[in-house]
mmCIF entry with sequence, helices, sheets and N, C-alpha, C, O atoms, coordinates in Angstrom:
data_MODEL
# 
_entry.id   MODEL 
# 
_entity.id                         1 
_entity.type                       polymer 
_entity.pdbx_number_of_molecules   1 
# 
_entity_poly.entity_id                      1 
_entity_poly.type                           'polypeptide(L)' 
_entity_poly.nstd_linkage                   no 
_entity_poly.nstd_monomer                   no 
_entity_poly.pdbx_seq_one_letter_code       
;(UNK)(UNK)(UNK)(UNK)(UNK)(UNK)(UNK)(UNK)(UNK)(UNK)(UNK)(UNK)(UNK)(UNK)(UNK)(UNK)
(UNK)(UNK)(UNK)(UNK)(UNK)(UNK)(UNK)(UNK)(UNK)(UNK)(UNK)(UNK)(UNK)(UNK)(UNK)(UNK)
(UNK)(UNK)(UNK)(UNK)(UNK)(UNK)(UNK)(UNK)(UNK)(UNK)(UNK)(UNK)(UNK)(UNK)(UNK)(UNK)
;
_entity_poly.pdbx_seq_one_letter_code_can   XXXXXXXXXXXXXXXXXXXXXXXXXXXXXXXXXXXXXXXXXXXXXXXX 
_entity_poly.pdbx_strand_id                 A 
# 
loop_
_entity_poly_seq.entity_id 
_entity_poly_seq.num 
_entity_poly_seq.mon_id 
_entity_poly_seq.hetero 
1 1  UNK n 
1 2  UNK n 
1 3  UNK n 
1 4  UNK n 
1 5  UNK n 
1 6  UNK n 
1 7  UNK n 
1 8  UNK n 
1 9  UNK n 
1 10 UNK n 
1 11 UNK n 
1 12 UNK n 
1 13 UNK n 
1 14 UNK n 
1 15 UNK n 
1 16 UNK n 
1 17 UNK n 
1 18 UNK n 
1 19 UNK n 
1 20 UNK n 
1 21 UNK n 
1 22 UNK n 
1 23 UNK n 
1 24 UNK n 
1 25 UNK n 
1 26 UNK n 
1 27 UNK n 
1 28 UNK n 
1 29 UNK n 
1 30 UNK n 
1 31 UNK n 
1 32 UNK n 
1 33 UNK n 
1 34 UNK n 
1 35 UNK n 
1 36 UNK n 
1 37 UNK n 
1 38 UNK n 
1 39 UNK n 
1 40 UNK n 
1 41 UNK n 
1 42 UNK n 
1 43 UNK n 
1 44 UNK n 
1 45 UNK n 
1 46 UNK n 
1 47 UNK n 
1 48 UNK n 
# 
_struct_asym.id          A 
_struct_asym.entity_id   1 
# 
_struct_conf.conf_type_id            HELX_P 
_struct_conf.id                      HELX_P1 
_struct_conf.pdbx_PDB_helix_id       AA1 
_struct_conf.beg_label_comp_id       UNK 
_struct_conf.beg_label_asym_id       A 
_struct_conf.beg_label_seq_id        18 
_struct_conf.pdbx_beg_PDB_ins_code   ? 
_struct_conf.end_label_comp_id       UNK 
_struct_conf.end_label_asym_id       A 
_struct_conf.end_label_seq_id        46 
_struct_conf.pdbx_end_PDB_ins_code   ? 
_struct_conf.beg_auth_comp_id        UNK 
_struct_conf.beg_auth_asym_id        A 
_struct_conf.beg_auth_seq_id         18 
_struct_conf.end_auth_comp_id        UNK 
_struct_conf.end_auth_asym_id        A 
_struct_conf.end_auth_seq_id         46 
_struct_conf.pdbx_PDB_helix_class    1 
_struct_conf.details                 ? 
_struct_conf.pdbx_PDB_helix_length   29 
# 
_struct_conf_type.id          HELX_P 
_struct_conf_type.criteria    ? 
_struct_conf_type.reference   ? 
# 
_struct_sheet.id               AA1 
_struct_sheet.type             ? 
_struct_sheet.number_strands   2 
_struct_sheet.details          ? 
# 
_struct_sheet_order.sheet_id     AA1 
_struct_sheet_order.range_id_1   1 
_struct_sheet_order.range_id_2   2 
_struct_sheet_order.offset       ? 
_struct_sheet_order.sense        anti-parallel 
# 
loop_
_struct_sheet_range.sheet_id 
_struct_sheet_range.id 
_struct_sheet_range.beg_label_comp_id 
_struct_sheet_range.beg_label_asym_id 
_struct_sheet_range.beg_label_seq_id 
_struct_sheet_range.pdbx_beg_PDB_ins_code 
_struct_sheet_range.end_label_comp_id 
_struct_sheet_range.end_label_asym_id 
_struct_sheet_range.end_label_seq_id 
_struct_sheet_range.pdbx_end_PDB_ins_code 
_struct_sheet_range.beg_auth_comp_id 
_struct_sheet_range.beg_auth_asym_id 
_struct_sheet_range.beg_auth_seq_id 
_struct_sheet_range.end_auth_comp_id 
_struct_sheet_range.end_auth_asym_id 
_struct_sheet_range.end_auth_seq_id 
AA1 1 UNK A 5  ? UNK A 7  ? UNK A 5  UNK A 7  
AA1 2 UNK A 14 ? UNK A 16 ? UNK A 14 UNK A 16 
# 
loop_
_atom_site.group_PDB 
_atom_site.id 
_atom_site.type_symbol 
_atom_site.label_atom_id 
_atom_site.label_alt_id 
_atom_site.label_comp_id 
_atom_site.label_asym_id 
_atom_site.label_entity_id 
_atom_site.label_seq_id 
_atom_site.pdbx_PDB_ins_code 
_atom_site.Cartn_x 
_atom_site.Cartn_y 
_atom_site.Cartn_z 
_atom_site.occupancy 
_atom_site.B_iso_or_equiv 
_atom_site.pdbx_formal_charge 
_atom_site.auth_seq_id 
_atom_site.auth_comp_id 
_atom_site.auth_asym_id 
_atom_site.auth_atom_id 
_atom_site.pdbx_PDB_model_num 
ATOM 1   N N  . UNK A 1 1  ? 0.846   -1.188 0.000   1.00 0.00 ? 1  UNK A N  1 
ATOM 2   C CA . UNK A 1 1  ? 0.000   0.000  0.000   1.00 0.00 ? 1  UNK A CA 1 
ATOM 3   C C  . UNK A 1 1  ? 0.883   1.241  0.000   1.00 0.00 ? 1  UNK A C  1 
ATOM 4   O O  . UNK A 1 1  ? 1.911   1.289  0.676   1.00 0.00 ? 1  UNK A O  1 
ATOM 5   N N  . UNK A 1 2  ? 0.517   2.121  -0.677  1.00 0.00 ? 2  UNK A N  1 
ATOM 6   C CA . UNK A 1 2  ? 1.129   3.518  -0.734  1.00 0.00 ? 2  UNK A CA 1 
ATOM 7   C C  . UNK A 1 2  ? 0.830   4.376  -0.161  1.00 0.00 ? 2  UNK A C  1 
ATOM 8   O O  . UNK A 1 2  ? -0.264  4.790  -0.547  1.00 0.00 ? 2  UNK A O  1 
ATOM 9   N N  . UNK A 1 3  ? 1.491   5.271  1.113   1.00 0.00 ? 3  UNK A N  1 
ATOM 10  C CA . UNK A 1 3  ? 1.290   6.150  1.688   1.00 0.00 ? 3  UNK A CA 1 
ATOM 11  C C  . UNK A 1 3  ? 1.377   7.445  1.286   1.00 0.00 ? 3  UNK A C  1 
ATOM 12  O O  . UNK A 1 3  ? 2.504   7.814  0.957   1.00 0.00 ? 3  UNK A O  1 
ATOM 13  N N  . UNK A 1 4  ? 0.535   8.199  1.227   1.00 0.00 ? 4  UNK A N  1 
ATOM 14  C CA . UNK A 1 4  ? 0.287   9.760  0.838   1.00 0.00 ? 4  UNK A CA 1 
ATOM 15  C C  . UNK A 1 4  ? 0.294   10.613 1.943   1.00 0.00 ? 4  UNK A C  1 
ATOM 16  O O  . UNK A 1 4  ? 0.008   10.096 3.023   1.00 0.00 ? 4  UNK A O  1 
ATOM 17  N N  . UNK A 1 5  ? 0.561   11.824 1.913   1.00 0.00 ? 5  UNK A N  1 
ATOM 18  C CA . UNK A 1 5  ? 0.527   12.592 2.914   1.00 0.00 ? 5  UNK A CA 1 
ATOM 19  C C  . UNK A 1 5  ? -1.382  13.393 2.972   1.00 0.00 ? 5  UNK A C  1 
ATOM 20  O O  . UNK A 1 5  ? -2.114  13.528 1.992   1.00 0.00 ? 5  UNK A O  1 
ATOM 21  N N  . UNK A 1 6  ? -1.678  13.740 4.275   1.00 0.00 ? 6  UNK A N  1 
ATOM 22  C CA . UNK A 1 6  ? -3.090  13.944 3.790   1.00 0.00 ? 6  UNK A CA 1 
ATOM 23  C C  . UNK A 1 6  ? -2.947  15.431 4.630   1.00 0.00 ? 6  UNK A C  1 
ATOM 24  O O  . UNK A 1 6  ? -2.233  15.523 5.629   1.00 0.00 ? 6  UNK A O  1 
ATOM 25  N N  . UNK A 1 7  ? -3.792  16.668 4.036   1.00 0.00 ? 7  UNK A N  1 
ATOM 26  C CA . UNK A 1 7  ? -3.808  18.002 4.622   1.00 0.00 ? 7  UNK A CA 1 
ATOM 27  C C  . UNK A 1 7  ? -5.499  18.144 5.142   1.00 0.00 ? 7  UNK A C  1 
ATOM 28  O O  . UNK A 1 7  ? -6.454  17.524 4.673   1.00 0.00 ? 7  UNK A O  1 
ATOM 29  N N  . UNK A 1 8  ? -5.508  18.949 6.021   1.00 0.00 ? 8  UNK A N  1 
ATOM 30  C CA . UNK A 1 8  ? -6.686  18.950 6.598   1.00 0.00 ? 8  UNK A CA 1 
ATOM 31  C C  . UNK A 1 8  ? -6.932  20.286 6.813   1.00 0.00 ? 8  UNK A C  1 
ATOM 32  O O  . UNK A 1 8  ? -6.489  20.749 7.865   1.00 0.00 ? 8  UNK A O  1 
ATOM 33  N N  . UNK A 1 9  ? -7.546  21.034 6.055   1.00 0.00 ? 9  UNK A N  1 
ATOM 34  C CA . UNK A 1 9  ? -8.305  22.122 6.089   1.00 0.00 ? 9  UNK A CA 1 
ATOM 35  C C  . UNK A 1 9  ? -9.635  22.602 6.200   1.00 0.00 ? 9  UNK A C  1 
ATOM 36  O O  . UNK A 1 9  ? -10.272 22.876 5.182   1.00 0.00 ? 9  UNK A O  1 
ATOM 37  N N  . UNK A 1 10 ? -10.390 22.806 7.972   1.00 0.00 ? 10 UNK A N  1 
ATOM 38  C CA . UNK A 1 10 ? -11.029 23.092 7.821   1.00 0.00 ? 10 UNK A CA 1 
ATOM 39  C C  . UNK A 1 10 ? -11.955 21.419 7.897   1.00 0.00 ? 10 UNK A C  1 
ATOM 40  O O  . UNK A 1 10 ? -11.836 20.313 8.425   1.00 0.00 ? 10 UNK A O  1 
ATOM 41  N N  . UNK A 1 11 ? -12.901 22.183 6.965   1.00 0.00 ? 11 UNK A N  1 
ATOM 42  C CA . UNK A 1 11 ? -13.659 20.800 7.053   1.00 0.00 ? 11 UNK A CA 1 
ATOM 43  C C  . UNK A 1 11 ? -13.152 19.738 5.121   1.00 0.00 ? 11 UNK A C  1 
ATOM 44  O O  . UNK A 1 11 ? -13.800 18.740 4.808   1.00 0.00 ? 11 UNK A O  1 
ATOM 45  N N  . UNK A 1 12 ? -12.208 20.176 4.378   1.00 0.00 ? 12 UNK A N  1 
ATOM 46  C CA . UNK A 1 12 ? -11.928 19.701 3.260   1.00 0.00 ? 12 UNK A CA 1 
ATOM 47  C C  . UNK A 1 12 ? -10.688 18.719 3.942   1.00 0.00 ? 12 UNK A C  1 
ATOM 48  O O  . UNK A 1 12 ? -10.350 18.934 5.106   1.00 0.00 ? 12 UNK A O  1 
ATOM 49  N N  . UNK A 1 13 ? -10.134 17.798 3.263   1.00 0.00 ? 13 UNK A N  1 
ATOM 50  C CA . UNK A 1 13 ? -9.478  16.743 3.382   1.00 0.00 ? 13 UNK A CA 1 
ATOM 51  C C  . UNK A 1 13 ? -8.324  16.891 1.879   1.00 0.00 ? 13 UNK A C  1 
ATOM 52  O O  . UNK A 1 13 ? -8.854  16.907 0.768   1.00 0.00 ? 13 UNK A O  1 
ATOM 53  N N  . UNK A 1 14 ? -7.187  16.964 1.963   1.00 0.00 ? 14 UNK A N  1 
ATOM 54  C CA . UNK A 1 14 ? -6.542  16.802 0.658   1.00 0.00 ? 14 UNK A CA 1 
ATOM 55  C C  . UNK A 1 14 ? -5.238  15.822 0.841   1.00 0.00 ? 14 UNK A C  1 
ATOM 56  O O  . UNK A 1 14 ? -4.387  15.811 1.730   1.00 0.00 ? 14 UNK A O  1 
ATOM 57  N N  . UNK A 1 15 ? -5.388  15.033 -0.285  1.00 0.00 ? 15 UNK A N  1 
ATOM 58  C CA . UNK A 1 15 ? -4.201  13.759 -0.638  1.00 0.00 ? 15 UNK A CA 1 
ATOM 59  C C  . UNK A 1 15 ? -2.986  14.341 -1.268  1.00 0.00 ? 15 UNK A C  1 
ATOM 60  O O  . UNK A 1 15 ? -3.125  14.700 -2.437  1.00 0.00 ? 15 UNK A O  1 
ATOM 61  N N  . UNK A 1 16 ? -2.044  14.471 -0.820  1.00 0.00 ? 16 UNK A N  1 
ATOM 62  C CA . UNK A 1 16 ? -0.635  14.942 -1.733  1.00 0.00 ? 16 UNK A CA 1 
ATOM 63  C C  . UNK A 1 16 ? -0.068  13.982 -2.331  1.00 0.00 ? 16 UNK A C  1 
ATOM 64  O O  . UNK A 1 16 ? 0.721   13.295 -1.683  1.00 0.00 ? 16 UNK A O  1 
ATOM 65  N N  . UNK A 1 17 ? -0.338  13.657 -3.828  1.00 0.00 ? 17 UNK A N  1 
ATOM 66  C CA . UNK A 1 17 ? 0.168   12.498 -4.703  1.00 0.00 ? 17 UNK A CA 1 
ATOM 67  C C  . UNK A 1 17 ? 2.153   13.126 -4.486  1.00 0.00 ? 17 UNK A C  1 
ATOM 68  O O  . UNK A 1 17 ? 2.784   13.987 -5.099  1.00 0.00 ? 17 UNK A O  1 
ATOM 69  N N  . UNK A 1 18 ? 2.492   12.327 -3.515  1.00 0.00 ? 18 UNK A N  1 
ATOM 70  C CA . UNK A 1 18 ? 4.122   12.678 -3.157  1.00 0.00 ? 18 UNK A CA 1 
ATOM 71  C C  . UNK A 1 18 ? 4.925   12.132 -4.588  1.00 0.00 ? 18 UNK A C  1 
ATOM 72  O O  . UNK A 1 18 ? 5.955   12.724 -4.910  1.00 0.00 ? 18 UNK A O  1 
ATOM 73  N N  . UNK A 1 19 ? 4.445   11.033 -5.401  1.00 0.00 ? 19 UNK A N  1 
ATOM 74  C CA . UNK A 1 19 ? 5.705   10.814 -6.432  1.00 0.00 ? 19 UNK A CA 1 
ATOM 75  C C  . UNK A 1 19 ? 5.466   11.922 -7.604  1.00 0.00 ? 19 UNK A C  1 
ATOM 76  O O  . UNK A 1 19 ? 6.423   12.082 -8.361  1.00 0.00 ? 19 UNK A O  1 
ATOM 77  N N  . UNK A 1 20 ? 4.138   12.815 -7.874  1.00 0.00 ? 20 UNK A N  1 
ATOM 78  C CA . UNK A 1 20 ? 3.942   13.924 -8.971  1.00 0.00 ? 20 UNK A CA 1 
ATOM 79  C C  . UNK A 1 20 ? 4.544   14.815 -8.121  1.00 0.00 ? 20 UNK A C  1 
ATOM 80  O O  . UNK A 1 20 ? 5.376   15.501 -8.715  1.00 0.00 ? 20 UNK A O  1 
ATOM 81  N N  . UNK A 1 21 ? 4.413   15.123 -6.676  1.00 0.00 ? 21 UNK A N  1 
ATOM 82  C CA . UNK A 1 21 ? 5.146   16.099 -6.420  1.00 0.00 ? 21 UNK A CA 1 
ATOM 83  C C  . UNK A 1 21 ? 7.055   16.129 -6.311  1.00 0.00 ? 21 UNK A C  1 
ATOM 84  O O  . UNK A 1 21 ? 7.918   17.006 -6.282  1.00 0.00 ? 21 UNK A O  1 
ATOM 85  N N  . UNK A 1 22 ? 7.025   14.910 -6.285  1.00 0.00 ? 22 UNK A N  1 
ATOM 86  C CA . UNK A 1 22 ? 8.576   14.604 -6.784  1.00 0.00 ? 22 UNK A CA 1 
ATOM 87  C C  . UNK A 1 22 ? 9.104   15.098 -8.396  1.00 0.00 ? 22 UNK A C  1 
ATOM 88  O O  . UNK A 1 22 ? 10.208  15.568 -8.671  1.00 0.00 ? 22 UNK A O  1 
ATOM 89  N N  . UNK A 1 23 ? 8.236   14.898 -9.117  1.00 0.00 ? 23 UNK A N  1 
ATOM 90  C CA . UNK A 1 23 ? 8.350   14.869 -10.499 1.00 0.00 ? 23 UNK A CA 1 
ATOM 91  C C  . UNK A 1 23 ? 8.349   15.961 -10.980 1.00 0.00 ? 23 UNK A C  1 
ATOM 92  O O  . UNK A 1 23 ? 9.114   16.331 -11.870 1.00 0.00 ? 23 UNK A O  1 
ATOM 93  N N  . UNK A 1 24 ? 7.080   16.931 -10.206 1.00 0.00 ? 24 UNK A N  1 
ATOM 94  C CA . UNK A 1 24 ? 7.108   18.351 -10.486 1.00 0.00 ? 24 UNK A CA 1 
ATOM 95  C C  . UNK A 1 24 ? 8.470   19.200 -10.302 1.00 0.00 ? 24 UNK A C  1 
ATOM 96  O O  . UNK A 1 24 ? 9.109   19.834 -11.142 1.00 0.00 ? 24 UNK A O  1 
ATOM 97  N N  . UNK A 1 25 ? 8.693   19.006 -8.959  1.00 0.00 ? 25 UNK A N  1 
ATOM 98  C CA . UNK A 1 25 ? 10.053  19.653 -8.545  1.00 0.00 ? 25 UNK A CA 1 
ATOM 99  C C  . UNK A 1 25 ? 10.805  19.456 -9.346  1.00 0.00 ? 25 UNK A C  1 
ATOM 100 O O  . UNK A 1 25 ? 11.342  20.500 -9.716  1.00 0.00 ? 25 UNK A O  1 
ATOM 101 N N  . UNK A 1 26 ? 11.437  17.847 -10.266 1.00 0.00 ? 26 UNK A N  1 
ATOM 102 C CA . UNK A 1 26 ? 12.523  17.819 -11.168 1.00 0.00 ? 26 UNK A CA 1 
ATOM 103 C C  . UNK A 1 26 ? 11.900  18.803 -12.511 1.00 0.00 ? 26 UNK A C  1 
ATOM 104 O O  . UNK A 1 26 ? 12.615  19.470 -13.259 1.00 0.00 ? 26 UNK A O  1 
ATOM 105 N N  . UNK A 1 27 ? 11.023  18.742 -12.557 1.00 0.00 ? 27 UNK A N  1 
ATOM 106 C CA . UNK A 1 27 ? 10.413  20.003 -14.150 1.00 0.00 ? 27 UNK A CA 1 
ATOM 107 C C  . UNK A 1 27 ? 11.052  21.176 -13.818 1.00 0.00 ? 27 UNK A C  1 
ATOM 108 O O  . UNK A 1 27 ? 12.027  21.669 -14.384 1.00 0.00 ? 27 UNK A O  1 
ATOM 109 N N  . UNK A 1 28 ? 10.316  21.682 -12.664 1.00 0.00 ? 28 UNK A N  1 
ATOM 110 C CA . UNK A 1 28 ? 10.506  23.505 -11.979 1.00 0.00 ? 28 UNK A CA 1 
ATOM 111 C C  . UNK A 1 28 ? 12.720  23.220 -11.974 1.00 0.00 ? 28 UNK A C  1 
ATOM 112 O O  . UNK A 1 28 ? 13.502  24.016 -12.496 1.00 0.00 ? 28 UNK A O  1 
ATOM 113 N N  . UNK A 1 29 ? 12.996  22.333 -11.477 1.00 0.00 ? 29 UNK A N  1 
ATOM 114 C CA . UNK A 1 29 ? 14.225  22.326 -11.526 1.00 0.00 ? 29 UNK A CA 1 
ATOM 115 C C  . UNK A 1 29 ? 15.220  22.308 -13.064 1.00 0.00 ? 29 UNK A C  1 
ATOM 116 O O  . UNK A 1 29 ? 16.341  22.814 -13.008 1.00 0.00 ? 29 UNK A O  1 
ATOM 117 N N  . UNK A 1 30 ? 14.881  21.894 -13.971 1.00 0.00 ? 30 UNK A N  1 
ATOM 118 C CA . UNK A 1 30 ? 15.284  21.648 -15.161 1.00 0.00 ? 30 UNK A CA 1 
ATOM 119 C C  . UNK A 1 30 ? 14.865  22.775 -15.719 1.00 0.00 ? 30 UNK A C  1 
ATOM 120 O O  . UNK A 1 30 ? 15.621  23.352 -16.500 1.00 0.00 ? 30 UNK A O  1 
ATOM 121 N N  . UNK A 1 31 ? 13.759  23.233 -15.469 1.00 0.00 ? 31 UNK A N  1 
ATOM 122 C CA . UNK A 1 31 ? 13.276  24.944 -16.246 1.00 0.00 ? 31 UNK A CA 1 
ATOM 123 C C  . UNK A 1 31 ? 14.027  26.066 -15.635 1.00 0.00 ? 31 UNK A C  1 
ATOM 124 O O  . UNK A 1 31 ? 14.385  27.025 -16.319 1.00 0.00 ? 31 UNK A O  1 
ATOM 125 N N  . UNK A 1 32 ? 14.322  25.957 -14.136 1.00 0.00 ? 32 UNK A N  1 
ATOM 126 C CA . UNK A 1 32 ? 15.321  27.198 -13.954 1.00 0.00 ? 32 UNK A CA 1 
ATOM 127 C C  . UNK A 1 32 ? 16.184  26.648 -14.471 1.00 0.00 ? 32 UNK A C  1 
ATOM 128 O O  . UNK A 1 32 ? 16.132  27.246 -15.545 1.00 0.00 ? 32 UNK A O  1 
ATOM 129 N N  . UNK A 1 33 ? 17.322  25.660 -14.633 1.00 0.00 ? 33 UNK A N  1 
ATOM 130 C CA . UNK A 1 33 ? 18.341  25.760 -15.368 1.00 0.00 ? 33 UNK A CA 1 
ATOM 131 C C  . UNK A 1 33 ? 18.568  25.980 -16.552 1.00 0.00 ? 33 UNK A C  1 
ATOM 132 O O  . UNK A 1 33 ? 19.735  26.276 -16.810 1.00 0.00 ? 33 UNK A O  1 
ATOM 133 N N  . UNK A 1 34 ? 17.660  25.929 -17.606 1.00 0.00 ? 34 UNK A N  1 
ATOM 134 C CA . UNK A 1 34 ? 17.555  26.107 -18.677 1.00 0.00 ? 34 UNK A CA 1 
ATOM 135 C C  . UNK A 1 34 ? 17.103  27.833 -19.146 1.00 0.00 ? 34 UNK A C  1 
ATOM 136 O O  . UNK A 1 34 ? 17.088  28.316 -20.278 1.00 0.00 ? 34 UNK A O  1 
ATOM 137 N N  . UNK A 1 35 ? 16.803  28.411 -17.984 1.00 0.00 ? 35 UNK A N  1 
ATOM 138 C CA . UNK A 1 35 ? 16.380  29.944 -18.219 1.00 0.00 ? 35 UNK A CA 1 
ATOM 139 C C  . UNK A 1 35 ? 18.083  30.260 -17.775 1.00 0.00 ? 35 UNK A C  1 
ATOM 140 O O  . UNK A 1 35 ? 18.794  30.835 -18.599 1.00 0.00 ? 35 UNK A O  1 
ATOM 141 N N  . UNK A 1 36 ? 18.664  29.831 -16.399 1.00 0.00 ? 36 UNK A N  1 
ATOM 142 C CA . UNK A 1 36 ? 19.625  30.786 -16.357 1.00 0.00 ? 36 UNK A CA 1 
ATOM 143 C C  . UNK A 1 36 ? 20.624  30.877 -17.738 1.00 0.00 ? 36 UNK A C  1 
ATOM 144 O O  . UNK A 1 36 ? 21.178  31.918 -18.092 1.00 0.00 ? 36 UNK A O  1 
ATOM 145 N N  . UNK A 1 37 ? 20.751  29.423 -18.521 1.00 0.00 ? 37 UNK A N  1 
ATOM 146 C CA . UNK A 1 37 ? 21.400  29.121 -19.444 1.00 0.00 ? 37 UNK A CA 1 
ATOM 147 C C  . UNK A 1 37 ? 20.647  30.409 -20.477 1.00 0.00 ? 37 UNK A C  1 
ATOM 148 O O  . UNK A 1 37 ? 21.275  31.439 -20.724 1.00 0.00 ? 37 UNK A O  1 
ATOM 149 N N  . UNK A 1 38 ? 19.767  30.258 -20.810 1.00 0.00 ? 38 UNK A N  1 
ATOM 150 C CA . UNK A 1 38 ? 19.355  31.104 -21.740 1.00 0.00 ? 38 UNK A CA 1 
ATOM 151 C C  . UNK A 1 38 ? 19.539  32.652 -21.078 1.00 0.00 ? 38 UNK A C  1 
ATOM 152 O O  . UNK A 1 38 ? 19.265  33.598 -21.816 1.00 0.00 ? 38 UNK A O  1 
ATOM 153 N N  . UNK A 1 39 ? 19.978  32.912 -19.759 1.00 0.00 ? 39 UNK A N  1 
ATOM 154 C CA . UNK A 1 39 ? 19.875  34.175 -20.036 1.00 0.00 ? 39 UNK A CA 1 
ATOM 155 C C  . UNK A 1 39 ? 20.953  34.593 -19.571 1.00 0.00 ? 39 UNK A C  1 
ATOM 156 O O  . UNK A 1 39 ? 21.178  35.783 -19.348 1.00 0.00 ? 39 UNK A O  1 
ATOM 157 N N  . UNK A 1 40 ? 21.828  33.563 -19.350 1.00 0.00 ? 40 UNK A N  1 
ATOM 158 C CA . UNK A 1 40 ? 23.082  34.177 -19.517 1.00 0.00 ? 40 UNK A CA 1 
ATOM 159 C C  . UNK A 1 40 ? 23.900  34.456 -21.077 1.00 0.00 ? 40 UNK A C  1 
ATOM 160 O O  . UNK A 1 40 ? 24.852  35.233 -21.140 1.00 0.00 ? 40 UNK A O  1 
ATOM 161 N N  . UNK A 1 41 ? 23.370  33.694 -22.315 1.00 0.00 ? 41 UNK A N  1 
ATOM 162 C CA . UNK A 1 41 ? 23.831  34.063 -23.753 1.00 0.00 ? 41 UNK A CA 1 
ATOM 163 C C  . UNK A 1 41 ? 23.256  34.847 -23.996 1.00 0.00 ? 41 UNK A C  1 
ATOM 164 O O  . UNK A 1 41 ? 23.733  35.432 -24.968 1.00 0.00 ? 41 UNK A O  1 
ATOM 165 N N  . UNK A 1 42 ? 21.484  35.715 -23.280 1.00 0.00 ? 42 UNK A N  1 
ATOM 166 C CA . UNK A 1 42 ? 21.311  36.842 -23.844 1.00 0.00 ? 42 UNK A CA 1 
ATOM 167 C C  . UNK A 1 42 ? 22.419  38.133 -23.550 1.00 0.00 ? 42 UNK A C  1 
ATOM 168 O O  . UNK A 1 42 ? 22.948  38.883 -24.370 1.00 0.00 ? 42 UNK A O  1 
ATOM 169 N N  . UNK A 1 43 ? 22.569  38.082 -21.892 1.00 0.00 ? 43 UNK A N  1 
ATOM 170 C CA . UNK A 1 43 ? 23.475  38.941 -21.716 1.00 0.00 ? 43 UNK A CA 1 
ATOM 171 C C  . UNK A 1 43 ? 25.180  39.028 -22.571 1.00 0.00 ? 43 UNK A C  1 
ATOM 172 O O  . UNK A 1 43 ? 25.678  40.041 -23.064 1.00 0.00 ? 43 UNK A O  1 
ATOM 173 N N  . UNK A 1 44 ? 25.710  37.810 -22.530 1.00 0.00 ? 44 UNK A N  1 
ATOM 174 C CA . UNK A 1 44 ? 26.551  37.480 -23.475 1.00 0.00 ? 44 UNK A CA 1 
ATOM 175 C C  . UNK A 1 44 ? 26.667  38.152 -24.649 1.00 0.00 ? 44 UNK A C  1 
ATOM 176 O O  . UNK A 1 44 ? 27.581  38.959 -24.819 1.00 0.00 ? 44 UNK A O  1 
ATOM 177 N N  . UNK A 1 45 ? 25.537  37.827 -25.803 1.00 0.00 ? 45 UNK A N  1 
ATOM 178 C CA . UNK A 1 45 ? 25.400  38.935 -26.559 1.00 0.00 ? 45 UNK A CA 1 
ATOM 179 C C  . UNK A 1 45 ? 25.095  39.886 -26.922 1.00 0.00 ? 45 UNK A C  1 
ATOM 180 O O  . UNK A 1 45 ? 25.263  40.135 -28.116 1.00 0.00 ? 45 UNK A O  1 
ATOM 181 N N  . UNK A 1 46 ? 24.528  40.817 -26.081 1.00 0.00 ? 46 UNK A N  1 
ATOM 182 C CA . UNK A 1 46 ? 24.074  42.052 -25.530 1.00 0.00 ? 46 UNK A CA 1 
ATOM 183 C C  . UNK A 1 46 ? 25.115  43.054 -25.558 1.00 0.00 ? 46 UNK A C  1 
ATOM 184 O O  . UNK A 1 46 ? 24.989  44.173 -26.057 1.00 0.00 ? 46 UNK A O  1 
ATOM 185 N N  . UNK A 1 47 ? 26.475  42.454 -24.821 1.00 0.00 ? 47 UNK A N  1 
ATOM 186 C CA . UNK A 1 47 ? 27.449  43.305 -24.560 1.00 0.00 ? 47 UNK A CA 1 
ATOM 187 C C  . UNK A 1 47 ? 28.224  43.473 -25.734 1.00 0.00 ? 47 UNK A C  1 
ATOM 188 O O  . UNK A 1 47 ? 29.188  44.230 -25.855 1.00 0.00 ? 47 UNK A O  1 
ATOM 189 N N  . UNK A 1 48 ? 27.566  42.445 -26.904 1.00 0.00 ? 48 UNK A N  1 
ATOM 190 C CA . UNK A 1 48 ? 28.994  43.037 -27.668 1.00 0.00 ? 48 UNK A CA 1 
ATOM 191 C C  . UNK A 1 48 ? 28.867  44.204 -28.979 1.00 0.00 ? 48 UNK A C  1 
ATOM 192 O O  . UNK A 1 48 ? 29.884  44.629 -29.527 1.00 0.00 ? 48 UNK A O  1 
# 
C-alpha cells in the first residue's frame, strides 16, 4: 500500500500524490536551469 501525505483544512481533506510532487520539482528544476542558461547568452550577446 502507498502512503500519501493527507492536509486537513477546515472541514476539506486533501491527498498529496508525493511521487507527482517529486516529479514536479525535477520540471521547476530543469526549467530554472535552462532559463539561467538562456539568459546568460542573452546577456553574453548584448554586450557586444
Amino acid at each position: 500500500m502507498i502512503y500519501g501525505k493527507l492536509v486537513i483544512d477546515g472541514n476539506a481533506v486533501y491527498e498529496i500524490d508525493e511521487n507527482c510532487l517529486e516529479k514536479r520539482k525535477e520540471q521547476l528544476k530543469l526549467l530554472e536551469q535552462q532559463q539561467k542558461g538562456a539568459g546568460g547568452e542573452k546577456r553574453k550577446n548584448s554586450g557586444k
